[in-house]
C-alpha positions as CSV (number, residue, x, y, z in Angstrom):
1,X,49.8,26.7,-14.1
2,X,48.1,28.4,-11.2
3,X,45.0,28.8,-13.6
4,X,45.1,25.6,-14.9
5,X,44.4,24.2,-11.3
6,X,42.0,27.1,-10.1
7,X,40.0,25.9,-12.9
8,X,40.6,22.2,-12.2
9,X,39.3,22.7,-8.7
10,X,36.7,25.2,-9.9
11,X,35.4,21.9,-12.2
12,X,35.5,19.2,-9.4
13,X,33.7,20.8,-7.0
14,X,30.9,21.7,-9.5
15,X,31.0,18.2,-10.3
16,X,30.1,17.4,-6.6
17,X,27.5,20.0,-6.3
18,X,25.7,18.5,-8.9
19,X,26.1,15.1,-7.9
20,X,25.4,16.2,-4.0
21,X,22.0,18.2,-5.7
22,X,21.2,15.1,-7.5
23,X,21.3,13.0,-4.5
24,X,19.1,15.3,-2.2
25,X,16.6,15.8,-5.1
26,X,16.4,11.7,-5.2
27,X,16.1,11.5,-1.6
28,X,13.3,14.2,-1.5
29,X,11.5,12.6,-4.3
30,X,8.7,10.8,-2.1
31,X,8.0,14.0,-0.4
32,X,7.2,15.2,-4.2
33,X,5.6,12.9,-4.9
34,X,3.4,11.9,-2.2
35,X,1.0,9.6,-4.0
36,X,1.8,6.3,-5.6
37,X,-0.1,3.2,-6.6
38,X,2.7,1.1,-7.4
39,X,4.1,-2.1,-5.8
40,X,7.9,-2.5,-4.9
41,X,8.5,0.8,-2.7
42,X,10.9,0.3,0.3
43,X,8.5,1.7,3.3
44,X,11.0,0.6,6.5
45,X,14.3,-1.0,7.2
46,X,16.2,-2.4,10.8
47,X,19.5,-3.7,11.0
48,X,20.6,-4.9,7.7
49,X,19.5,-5.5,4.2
50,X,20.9,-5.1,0.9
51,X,19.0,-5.4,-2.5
52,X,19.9,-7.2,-6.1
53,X,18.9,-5.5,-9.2
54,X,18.0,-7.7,-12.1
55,X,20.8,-7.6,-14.4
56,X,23.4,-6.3,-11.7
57,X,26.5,-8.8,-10.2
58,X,26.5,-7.7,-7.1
59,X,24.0,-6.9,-4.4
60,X,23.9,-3.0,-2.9
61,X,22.9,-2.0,0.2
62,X,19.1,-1.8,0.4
63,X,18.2,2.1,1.1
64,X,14.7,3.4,2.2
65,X,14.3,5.6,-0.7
66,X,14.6,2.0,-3.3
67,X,11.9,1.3,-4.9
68,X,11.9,-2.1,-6.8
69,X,11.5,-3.4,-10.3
70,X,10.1,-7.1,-11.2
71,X,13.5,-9.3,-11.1
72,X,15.0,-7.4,-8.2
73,X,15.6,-9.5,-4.6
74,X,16.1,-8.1,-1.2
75,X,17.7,-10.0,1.4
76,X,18.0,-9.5,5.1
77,X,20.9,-10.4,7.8
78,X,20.0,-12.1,11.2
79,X,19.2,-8.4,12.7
80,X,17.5,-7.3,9.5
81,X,13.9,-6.5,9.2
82,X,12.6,-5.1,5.6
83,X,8.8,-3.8,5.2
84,X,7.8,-4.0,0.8
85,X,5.1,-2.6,-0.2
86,X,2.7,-4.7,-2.1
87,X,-0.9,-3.2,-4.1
88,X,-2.1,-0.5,-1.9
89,X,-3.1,-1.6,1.4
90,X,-1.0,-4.7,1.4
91,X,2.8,-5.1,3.2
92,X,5.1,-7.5,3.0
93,X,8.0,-7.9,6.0
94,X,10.3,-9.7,5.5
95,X,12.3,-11.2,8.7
96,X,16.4,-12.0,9.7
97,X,17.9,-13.8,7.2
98,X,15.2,-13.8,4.7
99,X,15.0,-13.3,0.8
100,X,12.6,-12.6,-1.3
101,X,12.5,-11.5,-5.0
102,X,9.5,-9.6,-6.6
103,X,8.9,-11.5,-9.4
104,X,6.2,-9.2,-10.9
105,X,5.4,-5.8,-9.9
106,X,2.0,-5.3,-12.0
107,X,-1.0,-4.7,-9.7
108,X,-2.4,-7.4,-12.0
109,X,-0.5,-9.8,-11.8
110,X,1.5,-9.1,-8.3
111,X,3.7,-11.6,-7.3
112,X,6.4,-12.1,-5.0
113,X,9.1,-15.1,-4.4
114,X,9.4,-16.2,-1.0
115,X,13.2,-18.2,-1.7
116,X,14.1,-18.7,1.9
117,X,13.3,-17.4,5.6
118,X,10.1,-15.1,7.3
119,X,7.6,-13.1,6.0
120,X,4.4,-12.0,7.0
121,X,1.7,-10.5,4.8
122,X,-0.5,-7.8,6.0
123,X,-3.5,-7.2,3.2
124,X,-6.2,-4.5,3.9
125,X,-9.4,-4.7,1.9
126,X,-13.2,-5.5,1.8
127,X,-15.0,-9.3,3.1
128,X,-16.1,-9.4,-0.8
129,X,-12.6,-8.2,-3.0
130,X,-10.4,-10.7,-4.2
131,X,-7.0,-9.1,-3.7
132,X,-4.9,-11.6,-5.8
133,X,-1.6,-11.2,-4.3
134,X,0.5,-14.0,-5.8
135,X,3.1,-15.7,-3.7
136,X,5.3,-18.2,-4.6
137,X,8.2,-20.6,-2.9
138,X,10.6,-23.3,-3.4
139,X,7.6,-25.7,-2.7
140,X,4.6,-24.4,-3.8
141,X,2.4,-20.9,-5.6
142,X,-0.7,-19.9,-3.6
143,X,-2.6,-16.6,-4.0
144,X,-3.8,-14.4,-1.1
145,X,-7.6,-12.9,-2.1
146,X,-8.9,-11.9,1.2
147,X,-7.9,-9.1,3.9
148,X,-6.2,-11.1,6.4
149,X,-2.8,-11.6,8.0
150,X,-0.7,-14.3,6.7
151,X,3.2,-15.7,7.9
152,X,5.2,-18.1,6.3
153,X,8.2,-19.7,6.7
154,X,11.0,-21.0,4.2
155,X,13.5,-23.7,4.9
156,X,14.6,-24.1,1.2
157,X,15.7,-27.9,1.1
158,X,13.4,-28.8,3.5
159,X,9.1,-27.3,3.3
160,X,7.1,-24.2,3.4
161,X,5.2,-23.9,6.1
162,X,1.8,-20.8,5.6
163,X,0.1,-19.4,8.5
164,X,-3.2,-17.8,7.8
165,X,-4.0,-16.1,10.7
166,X,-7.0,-13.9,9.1
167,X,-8.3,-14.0,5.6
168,X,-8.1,-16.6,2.9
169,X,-5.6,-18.4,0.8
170,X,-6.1,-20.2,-2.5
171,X,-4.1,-23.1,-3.7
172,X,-2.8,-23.0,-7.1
173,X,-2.2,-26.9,-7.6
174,X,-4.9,-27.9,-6.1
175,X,-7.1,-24.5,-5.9
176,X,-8.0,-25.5,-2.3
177,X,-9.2,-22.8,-0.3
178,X,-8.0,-22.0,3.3
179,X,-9.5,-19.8,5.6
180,X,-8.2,-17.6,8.6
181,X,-7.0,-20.3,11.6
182,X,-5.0,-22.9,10.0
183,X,-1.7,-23.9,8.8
184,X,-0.6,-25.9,5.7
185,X,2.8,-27.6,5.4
186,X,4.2,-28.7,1.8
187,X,7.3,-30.3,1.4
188,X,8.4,-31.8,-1.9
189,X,5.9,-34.6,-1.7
190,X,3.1,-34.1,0.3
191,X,0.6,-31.0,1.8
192,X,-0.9,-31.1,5.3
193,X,-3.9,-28.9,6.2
194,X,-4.6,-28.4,10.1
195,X,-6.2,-25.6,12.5
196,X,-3.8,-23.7,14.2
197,X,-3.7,-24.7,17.7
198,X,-4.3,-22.4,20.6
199,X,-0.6,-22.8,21.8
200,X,0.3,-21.7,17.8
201,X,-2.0,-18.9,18.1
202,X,-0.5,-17.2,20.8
203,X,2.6,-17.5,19.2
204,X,4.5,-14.3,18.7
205,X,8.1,-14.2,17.6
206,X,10.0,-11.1,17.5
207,X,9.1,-10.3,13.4
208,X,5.5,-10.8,14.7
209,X,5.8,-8.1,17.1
210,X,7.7,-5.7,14.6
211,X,5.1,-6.3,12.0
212,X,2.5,-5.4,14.4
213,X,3.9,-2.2,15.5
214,X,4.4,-1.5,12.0
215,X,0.7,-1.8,11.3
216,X,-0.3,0.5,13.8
217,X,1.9,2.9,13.3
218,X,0.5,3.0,9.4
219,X,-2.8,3.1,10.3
220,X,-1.9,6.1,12.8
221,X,-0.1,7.4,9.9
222,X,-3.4,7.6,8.0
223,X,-5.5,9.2,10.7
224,X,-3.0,12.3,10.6
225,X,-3.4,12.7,7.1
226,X,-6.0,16.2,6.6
227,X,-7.3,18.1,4.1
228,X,-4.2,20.3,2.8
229,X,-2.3,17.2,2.2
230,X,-4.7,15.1,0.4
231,X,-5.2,18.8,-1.5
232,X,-1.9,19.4,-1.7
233,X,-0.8,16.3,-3.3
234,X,-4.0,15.7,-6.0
235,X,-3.1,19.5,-7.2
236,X,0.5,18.0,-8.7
237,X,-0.7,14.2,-9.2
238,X,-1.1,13.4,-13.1
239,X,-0.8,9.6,-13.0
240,X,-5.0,9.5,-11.8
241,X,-6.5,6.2,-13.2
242,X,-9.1,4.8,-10.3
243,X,-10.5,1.9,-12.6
244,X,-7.2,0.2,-12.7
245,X,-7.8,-3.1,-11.9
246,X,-6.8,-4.6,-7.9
247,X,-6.8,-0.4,-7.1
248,X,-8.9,0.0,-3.7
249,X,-7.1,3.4,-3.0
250,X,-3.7,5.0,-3.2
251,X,-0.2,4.8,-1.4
252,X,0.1,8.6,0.5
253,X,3.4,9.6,1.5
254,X,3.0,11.0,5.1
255,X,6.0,13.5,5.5
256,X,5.0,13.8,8.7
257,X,5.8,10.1,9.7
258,X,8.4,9.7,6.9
259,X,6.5,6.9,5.3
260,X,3.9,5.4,2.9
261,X,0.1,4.6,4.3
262,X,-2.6,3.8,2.8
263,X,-5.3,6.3,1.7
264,X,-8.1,4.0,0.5
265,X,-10.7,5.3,-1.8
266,X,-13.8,4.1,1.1
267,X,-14.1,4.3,4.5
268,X,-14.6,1.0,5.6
269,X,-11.4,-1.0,4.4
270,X,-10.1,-2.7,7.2
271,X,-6.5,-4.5,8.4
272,X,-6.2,-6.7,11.3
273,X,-3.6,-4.0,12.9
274,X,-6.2,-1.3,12.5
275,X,-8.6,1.0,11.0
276,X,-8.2,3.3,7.8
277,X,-10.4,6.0,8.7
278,X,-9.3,9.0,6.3
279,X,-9.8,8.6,2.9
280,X,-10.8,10.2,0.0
281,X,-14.4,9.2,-0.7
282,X,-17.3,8.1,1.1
283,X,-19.8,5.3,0.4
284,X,-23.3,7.0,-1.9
285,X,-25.7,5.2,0.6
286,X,-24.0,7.4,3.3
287,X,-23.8,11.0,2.3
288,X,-26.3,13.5,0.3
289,X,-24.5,14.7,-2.7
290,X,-21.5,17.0,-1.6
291,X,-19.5,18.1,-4.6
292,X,-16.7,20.7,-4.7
293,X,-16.9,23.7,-6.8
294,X,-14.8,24.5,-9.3
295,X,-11.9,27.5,-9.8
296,X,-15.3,29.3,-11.7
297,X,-17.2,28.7,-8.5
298,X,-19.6,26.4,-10.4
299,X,-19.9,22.5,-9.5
300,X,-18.9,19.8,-11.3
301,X,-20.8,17.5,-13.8
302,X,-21.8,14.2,-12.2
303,X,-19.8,11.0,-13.9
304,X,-22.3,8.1,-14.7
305,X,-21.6,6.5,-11.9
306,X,-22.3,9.5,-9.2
307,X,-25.7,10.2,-9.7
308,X,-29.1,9.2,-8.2
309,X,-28.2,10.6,-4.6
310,X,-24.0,9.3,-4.8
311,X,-22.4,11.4,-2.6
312,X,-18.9,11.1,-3.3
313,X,-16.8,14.3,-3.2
314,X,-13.1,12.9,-5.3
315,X,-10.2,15.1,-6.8
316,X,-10.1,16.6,-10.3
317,X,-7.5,17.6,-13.4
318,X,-9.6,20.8,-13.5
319,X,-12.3,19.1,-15.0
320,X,-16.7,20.5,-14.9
321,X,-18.5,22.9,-16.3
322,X,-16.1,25.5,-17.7
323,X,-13.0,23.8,-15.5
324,X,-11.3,22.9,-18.7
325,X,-10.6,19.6,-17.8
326,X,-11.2,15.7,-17.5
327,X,-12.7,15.0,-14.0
328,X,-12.9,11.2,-13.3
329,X,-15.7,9.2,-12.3
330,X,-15.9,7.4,-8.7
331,X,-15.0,3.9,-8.9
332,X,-18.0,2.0,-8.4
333,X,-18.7,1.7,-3.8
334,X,-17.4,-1.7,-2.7
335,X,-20.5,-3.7,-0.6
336,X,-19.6,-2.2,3.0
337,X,-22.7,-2.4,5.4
338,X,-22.8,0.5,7.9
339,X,-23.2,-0.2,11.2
340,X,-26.3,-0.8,13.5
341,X,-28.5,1.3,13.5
342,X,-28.0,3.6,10.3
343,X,-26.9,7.1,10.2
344,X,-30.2,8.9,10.5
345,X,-31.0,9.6,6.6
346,X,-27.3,9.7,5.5
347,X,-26.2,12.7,7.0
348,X,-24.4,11.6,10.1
349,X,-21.1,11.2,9.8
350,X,-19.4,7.9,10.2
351,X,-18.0,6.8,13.5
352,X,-14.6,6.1,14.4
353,X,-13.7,2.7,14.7
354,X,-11.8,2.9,17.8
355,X,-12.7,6.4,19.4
356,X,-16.8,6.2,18.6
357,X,-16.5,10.0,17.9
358,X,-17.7,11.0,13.9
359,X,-15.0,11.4,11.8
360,X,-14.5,14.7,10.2
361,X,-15.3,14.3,6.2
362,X,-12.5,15.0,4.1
363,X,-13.8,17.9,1.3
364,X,-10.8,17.6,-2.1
365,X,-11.1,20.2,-4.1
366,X,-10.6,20.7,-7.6
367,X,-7.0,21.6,-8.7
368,X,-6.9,24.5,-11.3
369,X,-6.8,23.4,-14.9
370,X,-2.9,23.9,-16.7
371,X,-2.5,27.3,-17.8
């Protein structure tokens, strides 16, 4: 009898250990996998929020470590703030008792389902790339396709009011396009177009305050990214495809700052909270060729889009002469002008946005082919 329990005890707590392993490994799955370029990853959560999975009865309570699927909603209580990440670059924060549901979760096709309640839309990118973030409410479907900062607010049986405070908005009834400083009202019957007044744009409720904190923080986030990380995390990163449609760079998982920011491909892409100044290549017309050598010591073959003078330095599956591997090409440079004055023949480096000082030049190099 006395063995029959020692082994029944013996069984149960193995049973936990493996469970208890399980959870930990889950939990330290972000820090494995530090890069990402898909949408639906919880980044940040205050106060209260709980999440439904499609298919599921009831709704769970909404952990940092989620990441959703197209179907799934997230709701918030009164106290609850949620941050969602959206293609890389792009948030969504959602305020107090708010719901959303992402509808689809393809870079694509992105879209999300505002169904009641606060959110504001922080989208990073280039003056000339339409983002095509897809939003859609009880009252109307608009798409977001510039960098910019956008709110809006959901009363369900009443109207949908957007706030485009930077950027530009597209209309999918009427394909009307709106532009950074006004507001649009739709109700079940009617939509109203005005500039934001300058009482409206001072404006600040308490979401609007958390959402820019949030933004800076990210962007600080980025800055601390270095060398061994971006290193680090290419070496074990298998899922590389850079000419994936809506991909102007990569969500980086900062262990540092416990979070996702966004590691862009260019230095240049902007947000209205602040600059992205580390990434992991730099615009040709900037930089004399600068490629990194190989495990062999010998350098790389040039993809058809890095020659004549491109001088892009990226991360590799092992690939170049005698790597052993496939090494992609650069994504073609999005139309960024430099600043005044030039950078005397390409071989300054660029400034920092908000410091003036150069920024240092982030070298990747190659990761050693699979033995």
């Amino acid at each position: 009898m006395r063995k029959t329990s020692s082994l029944l005890v013996s069984f149960t707590v193995s049973i936990c250990l493996i469970v208890c392993c399980a959870i930990v490994g889950f939990a330290q799955n972000r820090e494995k996998f530090v890069i990402s370029a898909k949408a639906g990853g919880i980044n940040a959560i205050t106060g209260e929020a709980k999440v439904h999975s499609r298919g599921e009865s009831d709704w769970q309570q909404l952990s940092i470590t989620d990441d959703l699927e197209a179907g799934d909603s997230v709701r918030t209580a009164f106290n609850g703030r949620v941050e969602i990440l959206l293609n890389p670059g792009s948030y969504l924060r959602l305020g107090g008792d708010s719901e959303v549901e992402l509808s689809n979760n393809s870079l694509e096709n992105l879209e999300v389902r505002l169904l009641r309640g606060t959110a504001i839309v922080e989208a990073t990118g280039a003056d000339d790339i339409d983002l095509n973030i897809n939003i859609s409410t009880p009252h109307t479907k608009l798409a977001i396709v510039r960098q910019g900062l956008y709110r809006l607010n959901v009363v369900p049986e009443n109207a949908t009011e957007l706030i485009v405070r930077k950027g530009r908005v597209i209309l999918s009834d009427s394909h009307t396009k709106v532009k950074g400083g006004n507001k649009v009202v739709f109700n079940a019957t009617n939509v109203s177009v005005a500039k934001l007044t300058k009482e409206e744009k001072k404006v600040e409720e308490d979401v609007d305050v958390w959402s820019k904190d949030r933004g800076k923080m990210l962007a600080k986030a980025n800055s601390r990214i270095n060398d061994q990380m971006i290193n680090s995390a290419f070496a074990n990163f298998t899922d590389w495809d850079p000419f994936s449609s809506r991909r102007l760079g990569l969500w980086f998982f900062n262990v540092h700052s416990r979070c996702y920011t966004f590691l862009p491909f260019y230095y240049g892409l902007g947000s209205p909270y602040g600059s992205y100044n580390t990434s992991v290549y730099y615009p040709s017309a900037y930089y004399p060729p600068r490629y990194p050598t190989n495990a062999g010591g010998n350098q790389p073959q040039v993809g058809s889009n890095g020659g004549n003078g491109g001088g892009h330095t990226y991360p590799s599956n092992g690939g170049g002469n005698g790597g052993g591997g496939n090494r992609p090409t650069p994504p073609p440079t999005p139309s960024i002008a430099p600043p005044s004055g030039g950078f005397g023949g390409g071989r300054e480096r660029l400034p920092d946005m908000e410091t003036g000082r150069p920024m240092p030049r982030k070298n990747i190099e190659p990761s050693r082919p699979n033995q």
